[in-house]
C-alpha positions in Angstrom: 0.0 0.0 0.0 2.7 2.6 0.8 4.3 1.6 -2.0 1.7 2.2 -4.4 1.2 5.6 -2.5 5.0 6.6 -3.4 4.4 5.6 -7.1 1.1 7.6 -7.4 3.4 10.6 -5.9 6.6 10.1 -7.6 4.2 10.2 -10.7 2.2 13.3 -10.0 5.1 15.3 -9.1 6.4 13.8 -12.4 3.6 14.9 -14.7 3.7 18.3 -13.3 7.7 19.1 -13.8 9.3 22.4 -12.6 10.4 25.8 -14.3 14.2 24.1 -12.7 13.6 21.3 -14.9 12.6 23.1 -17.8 15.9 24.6 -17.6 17.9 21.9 -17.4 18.5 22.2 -13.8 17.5 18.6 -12.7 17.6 17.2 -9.1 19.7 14.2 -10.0 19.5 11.1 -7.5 21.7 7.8 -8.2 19.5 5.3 -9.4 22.0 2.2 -10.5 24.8 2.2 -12.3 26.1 0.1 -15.6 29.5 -0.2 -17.1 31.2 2.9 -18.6 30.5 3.5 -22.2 33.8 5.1 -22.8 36.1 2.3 -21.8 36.3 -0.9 -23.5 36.9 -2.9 -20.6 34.3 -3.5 -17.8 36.6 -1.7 -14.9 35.0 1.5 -15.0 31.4 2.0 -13.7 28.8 4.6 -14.1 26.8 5.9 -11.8 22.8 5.8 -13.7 20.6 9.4 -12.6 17.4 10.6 -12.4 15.6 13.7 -11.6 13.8 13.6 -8.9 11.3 15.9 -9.7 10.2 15.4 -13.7 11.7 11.6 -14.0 13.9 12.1 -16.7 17.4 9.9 -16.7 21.0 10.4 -17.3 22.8 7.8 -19.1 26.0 9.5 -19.4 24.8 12.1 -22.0 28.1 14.7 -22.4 28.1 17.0 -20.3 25.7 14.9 -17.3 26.6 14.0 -13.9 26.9 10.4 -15.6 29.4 11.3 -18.3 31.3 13.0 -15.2 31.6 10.5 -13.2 32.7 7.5 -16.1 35.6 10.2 -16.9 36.5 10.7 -13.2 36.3 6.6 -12.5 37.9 5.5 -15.6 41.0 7.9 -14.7 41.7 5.6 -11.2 40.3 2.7 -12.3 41.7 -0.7 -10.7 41.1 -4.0 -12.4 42.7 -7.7 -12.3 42.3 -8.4 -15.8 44.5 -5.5 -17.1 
């Protein structure tokens, strides 16, 4: 029940959006993560976001808080099969 209630929220806040988002100033929150796109190896990780307030996600897109952190992680990355 409280579940569905934070759904029913998430998505009505969703729908409505925000002047900040509009703008591209997004409330980013981690929401998973997935291998970096920019490194051929699977060392480096990316951290996957979305805005909290219209929903929308960040996959890395240049110039994201993804695409930062893949080229911050990738620079110390530490892996055995080097």
């Amino acid at each position: 029940m409280i579940t569905g209630l934070r759904e029913a929220i998430f998505d009505a806040s969703t729908q409505l959006g925000s002047a900040a988002c509009d703008a591209g100033n997004h409330q980013w929150n981690s929401e998973g993560g997935r291998s970096c796109p920019k490194e051929l190896t699977s060392c480096c990780s990316q951290t996957v976001y979305r805005c909290r307030v219209c929903g929308q996600y960040d996959h890395g897109e240049k110039g994201g808080p993804g695409d930062t952190d893949c080229s911050w992680s990738c620079k110390f990355k530490e892996c055995e099969n080097d």
